[in-house]
N, C-alpha and C positions, 0 to 999 in steps of 0.2 A: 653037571656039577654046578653049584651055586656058586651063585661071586661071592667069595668075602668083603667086606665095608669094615676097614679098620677106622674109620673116621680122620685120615690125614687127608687132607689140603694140601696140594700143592704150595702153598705159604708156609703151612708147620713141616710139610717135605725141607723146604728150602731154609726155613730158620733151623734145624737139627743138621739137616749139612753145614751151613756156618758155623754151628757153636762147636759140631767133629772137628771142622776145618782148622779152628782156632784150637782147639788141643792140641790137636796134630801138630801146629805149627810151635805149640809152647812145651810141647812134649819129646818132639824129632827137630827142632830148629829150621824145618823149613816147611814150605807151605803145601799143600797135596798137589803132583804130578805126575802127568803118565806118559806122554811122548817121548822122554827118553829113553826110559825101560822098555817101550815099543820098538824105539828105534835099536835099541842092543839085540830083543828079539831079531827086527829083520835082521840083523849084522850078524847073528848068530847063524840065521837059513842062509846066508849069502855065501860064508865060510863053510856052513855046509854042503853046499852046492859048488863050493869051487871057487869061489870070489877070493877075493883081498882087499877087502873092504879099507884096512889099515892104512892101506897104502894113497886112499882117496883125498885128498886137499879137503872137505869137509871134516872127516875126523882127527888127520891133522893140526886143522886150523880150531875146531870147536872143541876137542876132547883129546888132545894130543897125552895128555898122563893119568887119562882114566879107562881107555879101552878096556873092556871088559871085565871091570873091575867090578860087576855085579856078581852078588850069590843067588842062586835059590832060592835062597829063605830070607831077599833081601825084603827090606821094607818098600822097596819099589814095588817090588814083585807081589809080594804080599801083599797089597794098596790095590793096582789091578787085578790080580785074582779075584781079590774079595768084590773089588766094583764089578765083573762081568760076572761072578757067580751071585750078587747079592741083585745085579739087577734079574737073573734070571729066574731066583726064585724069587722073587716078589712078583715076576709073571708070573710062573706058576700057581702061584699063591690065590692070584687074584683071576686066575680064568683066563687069561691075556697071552697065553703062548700057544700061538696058533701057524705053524707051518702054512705055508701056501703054495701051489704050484706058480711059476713064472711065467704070466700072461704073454706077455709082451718083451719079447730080446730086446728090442730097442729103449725100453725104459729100463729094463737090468741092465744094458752096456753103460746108460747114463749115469744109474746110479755107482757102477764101478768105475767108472772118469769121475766122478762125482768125490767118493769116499778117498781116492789116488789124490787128487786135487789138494783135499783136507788137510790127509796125511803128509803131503809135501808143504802147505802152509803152515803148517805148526810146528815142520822141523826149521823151516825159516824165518819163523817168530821166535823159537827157541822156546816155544812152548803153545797148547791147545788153548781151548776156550776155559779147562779146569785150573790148569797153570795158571794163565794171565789174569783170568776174570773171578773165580773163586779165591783161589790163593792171594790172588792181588790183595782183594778186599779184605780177607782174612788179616793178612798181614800188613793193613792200614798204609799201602803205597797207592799212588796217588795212578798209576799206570793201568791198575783195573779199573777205575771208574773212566778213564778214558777208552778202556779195549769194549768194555759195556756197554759205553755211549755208541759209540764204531758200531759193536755188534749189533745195536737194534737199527741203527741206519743200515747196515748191509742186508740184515734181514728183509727189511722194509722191502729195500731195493731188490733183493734177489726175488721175492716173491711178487714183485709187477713183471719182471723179466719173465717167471716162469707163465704167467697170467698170460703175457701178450704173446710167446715166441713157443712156449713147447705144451701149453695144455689145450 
């Protein structure tokens, strides 16, 4: 199958996410996020497995009068579907979704400590890299260009650590 070439740049990618972002924010009153409707998901398989999540000092303390106060068809929900379905078919799209078998257990366990890791820093930020860093900017607080600056030093740093210690 041929690649398709729509002629976007990751610049005009990134400038058409800001100007959604800023509708978004002028349209729903707040700015695009996903960690929490993630996290209602896990809370959801937890209750389903048995848990009582409700009862945890986290939701307590962070979400004590909105447990599960999402719908279906919420705009949370609706926000991530369309980001995990919108990025898959733009694979699709473009030739780019490629299954692979798993070479190597030992770089799949890394990357699932890896992704675990994420998913627990972004519930302790009270938000990801979309929340803080897109939404920030979007919404003209001064806290994204601080999590941006952060995030290209950590970047920096994380990829000398992978350089010297695991590749």
């Amino acid at each position: 199958m041929k690649k398709v070439d729509l002629g976007w740049s990751e610049i005009k990618g990134g400038i058409i996410l800001g100007i959604l972002n800023i509708l978004l924010l002028l349209t729903w009153g707040k700015p695009w996020g996903i960690t929490h409707i993630l996290t209602d998901w896990g809370t959801w398989w937890l209750k389903v497995l048995g848990f009582c999540p409700e009862r945890w000092a986290y939701y307590q303390e962070v979400y004590p009068n909105s447990f599960f106060k999402t719908t279906l068809f919420s705009h949370e929900n609706l926000l991530v579907v369309g980001t995990i379905l919108g990025g898959l078919f733009a694979a699709l799209w473009h030739n780019e979704f490629r299954p692979k078998k798993i070479k190597s257990p030992g770089k799949f366990l890394l990357g699932i400590i890896g992704g675990v890791f994420m998913g627990f820093g972004a519930r302790l930020a009270l938000g990801c890299n979309i929340g803080n860093l897109v939404g920030g900017i979007a919404s003209f607080s001064l806290h994204g260009w601080i999590f941006g600056g952060s995030l290209i030093i950590g970047t920096y740093l994380g990829i000398l650590f992978l350089k010297k210690y695991v590749l």
